[in-house]
ROVEX-121312 format. One line per field, with one value per residue (C-alpha): residue number from 1; x, y, z. Coordinates in nm, 2 decimals, decimal comma, always signed. Layout:
nr <- c(NUM|...)
x <- c(X|...)
y <- c(Y|...)
z <- c(Z|...)
This chain:
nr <- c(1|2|3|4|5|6|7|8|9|10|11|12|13|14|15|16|17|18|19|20|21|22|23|24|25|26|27|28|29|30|31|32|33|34|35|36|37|38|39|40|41|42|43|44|45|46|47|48|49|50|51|52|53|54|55|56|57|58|59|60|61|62|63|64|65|66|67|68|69|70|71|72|73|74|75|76|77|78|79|80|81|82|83|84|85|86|87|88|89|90|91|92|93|94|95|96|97|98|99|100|101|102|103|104|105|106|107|108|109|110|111|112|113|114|115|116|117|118|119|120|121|122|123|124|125|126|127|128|129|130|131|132|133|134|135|136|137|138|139|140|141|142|143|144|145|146|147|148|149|150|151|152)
x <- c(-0,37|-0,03|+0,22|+0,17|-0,17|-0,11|+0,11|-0,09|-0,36|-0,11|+0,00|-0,30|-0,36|-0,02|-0,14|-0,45|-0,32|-0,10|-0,40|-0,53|-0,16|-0,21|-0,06|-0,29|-0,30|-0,16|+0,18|+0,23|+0,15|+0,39|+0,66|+0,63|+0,66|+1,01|+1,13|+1,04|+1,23|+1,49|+1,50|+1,40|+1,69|+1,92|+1,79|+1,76|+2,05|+1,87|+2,04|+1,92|+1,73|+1,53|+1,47|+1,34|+1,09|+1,02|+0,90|+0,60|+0,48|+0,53|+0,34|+0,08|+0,04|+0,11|-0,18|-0,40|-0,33|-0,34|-0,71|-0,84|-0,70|-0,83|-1,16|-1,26|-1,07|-1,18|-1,51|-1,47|-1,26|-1,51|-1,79|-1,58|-1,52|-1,89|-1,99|-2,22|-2,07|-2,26|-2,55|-2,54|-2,71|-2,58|-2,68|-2,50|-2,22|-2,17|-2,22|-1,96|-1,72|-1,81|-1,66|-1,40|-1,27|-1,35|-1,15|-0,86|-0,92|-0,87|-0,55|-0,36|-0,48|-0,33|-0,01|-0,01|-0,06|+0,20|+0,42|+0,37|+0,41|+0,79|+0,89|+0,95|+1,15|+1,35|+1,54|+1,34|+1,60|+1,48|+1,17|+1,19|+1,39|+1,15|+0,93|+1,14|+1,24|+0,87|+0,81|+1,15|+1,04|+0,70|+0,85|+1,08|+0,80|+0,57|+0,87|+0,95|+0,58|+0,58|+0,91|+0,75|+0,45|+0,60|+0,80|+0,49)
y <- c(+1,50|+1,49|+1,22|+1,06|+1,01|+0,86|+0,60|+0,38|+0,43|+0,32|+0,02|-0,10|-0,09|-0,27|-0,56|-0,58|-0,62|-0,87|-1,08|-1,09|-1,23|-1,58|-1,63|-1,59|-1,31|-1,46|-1,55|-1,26|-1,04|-1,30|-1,22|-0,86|-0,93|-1,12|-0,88|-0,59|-0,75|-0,76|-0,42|-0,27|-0,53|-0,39|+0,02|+0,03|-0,19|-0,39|-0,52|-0,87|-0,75|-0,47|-0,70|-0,95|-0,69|-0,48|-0,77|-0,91|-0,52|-0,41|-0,74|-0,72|-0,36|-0,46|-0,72|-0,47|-0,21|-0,49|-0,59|-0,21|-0,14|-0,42|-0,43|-0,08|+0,09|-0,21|-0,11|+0,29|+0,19|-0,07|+0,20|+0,50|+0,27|+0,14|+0,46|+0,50|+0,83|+1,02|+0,90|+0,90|+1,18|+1,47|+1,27|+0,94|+1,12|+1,29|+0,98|+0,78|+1,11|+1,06|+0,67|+0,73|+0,94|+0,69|+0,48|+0,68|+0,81|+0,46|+0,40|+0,75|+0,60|+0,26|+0,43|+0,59|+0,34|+0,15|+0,47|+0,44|+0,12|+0,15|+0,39|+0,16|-0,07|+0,18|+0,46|+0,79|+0,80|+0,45|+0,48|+0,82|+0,58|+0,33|+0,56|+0,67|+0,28|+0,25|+0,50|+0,42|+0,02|+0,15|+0,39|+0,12|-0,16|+0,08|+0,15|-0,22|-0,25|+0,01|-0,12|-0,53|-0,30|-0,09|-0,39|-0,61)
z <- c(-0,58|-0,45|-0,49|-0,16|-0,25|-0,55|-0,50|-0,28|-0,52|-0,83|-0,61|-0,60|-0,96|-0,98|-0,74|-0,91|-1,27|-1,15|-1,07|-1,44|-1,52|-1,44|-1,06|-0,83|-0,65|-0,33|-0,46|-0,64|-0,28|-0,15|-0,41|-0,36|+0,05|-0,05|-0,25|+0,00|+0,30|+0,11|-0,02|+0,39|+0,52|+0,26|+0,31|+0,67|+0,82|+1,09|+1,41|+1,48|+1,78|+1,55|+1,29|+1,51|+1,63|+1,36|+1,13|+1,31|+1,36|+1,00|+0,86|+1,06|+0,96|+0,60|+0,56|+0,75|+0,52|+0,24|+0,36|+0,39|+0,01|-0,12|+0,03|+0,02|-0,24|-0,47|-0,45|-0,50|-0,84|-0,96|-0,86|-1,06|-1,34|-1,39|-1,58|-1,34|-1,19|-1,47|-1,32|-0,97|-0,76|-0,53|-0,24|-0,36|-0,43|-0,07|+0,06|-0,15|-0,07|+0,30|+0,24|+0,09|+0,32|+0,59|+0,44|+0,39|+0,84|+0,88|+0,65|+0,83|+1,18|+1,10|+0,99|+1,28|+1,53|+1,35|+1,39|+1,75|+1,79|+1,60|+1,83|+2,08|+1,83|+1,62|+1,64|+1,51|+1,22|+1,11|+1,13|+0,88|+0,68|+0,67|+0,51|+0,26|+0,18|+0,11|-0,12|-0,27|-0,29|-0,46|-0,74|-0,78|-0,85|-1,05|-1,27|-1,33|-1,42|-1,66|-1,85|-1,87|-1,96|-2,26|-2,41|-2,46)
């Protein structure tokens, strides 16, 4: 599994741990939003006029993607978890394949509607920088979980 594969997936493990740590979900996702504005304002420069229309598109996008990765990918990690992979038959399994990669159709055609739909707002450069700023802004949130993780 390559890296771009992985980080969504160790995102969500991120966003879901932070749930068990007494703040609800909800404000944490809300935290993380803050401090990712502020990172994408600082990366990618915006003038007023791009910020003022990239923002509505990328959190609209964001909660989709949100919704889709909690919902589904929930599910496929509770049902991999379960211990109930070493019992589930050929059939089951195709079918839970066939879902997952449903799901993850559905999170590439979000991306690139969204994709699209910057195009209109932002130059190509910042858009490629946008992309980077994200994987940038989730390295950089998996790592401060792992060091508040190591020094407990």
């Amino acid at each position: 599994m390559n890296v771009r594969k992985l980080l969504p997936l160790l995102f969500l493990f991120v966003s879901f741990s932070f749930y068990a740590q007494g703040e609800s979900m909800k404000e944490k996702r809300e935290k993380i939003k803050a401090l990712k504005v502020a990172f994408f304002t600082t990366e990618l420069d915006f003038t007023a006029n791009e910020a003022e229309k990239f923002w509505p598109l990328y959190n609209t996008f964001d909660d989709k993607q949100f919704e889709l990765r909690h919902q589904k990918m929930r599910a496929y990690m509770k049902r991999m978890s379960d211990g109930s992979l070493d019992k589930i038959s050929e059939k089951e399994a195709n079918n839970f394949l066939v879902q997952m990669e449903e799901t993850e159709e559905e999170l590439f055609l979000l991306r690139k509607k969204f994709t699209q739909n910057l195009r209109g707002v932002l130059p190509s450069v910042k858009i490629i920088k946008l992309r980077k700023a994200e994987e940038d802004f989730n390295r950089k949130l998996l790592h401060q979980y792992r060091n508040k993780s190591q020094k407990k």
